[in-house]
C-alpha positions as MATLAB code, in Angstrom:
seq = 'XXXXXXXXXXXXXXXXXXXXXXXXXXXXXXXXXXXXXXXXXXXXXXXXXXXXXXXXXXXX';
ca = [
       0.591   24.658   53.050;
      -0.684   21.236   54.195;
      -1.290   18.988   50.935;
      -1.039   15.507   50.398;
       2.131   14.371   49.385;
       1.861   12.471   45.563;
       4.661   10.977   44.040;
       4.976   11.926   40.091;
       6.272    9.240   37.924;
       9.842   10.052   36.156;
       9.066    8.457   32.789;
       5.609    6.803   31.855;
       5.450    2.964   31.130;
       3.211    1.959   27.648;
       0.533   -0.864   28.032;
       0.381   -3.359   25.530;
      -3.401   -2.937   25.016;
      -5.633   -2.255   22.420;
      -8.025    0.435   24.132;
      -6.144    3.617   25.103;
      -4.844    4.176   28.940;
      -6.543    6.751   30.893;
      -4.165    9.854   31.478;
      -2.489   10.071   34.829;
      -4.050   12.854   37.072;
      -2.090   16.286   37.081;
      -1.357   17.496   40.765;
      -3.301   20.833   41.124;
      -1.655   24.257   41.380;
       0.345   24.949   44.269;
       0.312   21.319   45.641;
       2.880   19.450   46.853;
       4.777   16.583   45.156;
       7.694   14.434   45.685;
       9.843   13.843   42.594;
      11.832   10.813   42.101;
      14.284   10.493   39.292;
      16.382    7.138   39.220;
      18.557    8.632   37.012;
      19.710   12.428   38.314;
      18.908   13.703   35.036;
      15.785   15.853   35.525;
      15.984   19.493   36.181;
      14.297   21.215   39.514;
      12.908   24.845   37.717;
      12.517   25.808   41.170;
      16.346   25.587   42.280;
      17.644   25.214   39.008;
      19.630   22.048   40.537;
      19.177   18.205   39.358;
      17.244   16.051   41.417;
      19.407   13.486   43.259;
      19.494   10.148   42.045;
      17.306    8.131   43.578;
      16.077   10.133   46.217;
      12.440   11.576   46.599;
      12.516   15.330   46.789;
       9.452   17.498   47.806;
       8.481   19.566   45.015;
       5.852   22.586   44.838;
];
């Protein structure tokens, strides 16, 4: 598979504004995404393994 790489955001930051944000766009099945996760705390379903700290991991 040759897909654009996206990066998906680990937690999602609230605007101080009165009209509402527009929603983020969802990557479309099957496509590739790298996952960053300052923290270590969120859960690959694919490996069943924590992401690493820090580090971006490609994620399908």
């Amino acid at each position: 598979m040759n897909a654009k790489a996206k990066t998906a955001p680990a937690a999602v930051q609230e605007q101080g504004t009165s009209s509402p944000a527009a929603a983020p766009q969802l990557p479309a099945l099957g496509e590739q995404v790298t996952v960053q996760d300052p923290t270590g705390a969120l859960m690959n379903l694919e490996t069943g393994q924590r992401f690493a700290a820090g580090e971006p991991t490609p994620s399908a």
